[in-house]
C-alpha positions in Angstrom: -5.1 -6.7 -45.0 -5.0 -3.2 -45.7 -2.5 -1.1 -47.7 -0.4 0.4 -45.2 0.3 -3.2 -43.9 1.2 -4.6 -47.1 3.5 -1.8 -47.7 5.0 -2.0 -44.2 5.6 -5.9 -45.2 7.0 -4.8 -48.6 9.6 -2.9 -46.5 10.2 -5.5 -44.4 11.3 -8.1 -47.4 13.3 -5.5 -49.1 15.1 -4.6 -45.6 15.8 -8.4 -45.3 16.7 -9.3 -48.7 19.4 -6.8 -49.3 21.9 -8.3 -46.8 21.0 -11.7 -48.2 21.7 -11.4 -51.3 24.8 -9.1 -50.4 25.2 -12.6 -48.3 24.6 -14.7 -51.2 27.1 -12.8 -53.4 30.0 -12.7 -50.9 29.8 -16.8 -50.7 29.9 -17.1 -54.1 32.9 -14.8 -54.1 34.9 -15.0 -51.1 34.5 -18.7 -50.7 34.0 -20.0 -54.7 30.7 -21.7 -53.7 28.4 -22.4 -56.8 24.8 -20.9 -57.3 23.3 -24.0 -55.4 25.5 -24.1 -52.3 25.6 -20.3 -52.1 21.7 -19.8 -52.5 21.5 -23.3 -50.1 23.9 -21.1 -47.6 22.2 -18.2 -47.7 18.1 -20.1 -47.2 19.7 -21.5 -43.8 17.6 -18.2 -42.6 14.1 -19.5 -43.1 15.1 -22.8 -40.7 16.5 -20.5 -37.8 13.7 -18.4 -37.9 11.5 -21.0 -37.6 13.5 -22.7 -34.6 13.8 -18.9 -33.4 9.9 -18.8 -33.4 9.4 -22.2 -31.7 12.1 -21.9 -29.1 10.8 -18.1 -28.1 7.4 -19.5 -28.2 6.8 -19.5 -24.5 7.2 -15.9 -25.1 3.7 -15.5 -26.8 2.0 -13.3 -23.7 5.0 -10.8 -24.5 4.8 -10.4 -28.3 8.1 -7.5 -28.2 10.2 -10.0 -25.8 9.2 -13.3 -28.3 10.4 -11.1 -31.6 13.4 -9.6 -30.2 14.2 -12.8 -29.2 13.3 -14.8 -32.2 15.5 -12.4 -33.8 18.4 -12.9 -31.8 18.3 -16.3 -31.5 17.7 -16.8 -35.7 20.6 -14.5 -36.4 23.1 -16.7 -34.1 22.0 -20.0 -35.5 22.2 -18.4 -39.4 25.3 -16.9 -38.4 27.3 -19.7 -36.7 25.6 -22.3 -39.2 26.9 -20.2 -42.4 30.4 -19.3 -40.6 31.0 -23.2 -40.4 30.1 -24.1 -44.2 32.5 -21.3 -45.2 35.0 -22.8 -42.9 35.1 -26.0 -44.3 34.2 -24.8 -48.0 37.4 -23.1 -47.5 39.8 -25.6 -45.9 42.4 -26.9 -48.1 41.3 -30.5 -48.2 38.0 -29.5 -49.7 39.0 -26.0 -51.8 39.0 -26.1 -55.3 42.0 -26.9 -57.4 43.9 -23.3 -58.4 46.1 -24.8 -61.1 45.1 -24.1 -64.6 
């Protein structure tokens, strides 16, 4: 693998690891998850990709179409998986006590 790859791949990771962690923080703040949930949350990513990849993978003879849709289809999942934890992490029945 050559050097202009591996930085291109470097740039990639940093690209997709900022909103992540900016991910990983907001659950921890917004909706009071601890470190495990949150970071648990936030990992959902690496399983929608993968069912992105496999579900898109008809798509191999069109490598731009499979990607894009890979994409599309891993940022739905991640999204509408994370969108119902934080929905019932922040129902009353299961929201952490306030009192003091």
């Amino acid at each position: 693998m050559g050097v202009v790859n591996v930085l291109v791949l470097a740039l990639l990771g940093v690209v997709l690891a900022i909103p992540l962690a900016r991910e990983y923080v907001d659950l921890r703040r917004s909706c009071g998850l601890a470190r495990l949930p949150a970071f648990g949350t936030t990992a959902l990513v690496l399983p929608a990709s993968a069912a992105g990849a496999v579900l898109t993978s008809p798509l191999a003879s069109h490598p731009a179409a499979q990607w894009t849709a890979t994409v599309l289809f891993a940022v739905l999942a991640y999204s509408v998986a994370t969108r119902a934890i934080v929905a019932r992490a922040s129902s009353a029945a299961t929201a952490p006590s306030r009192r003091i």
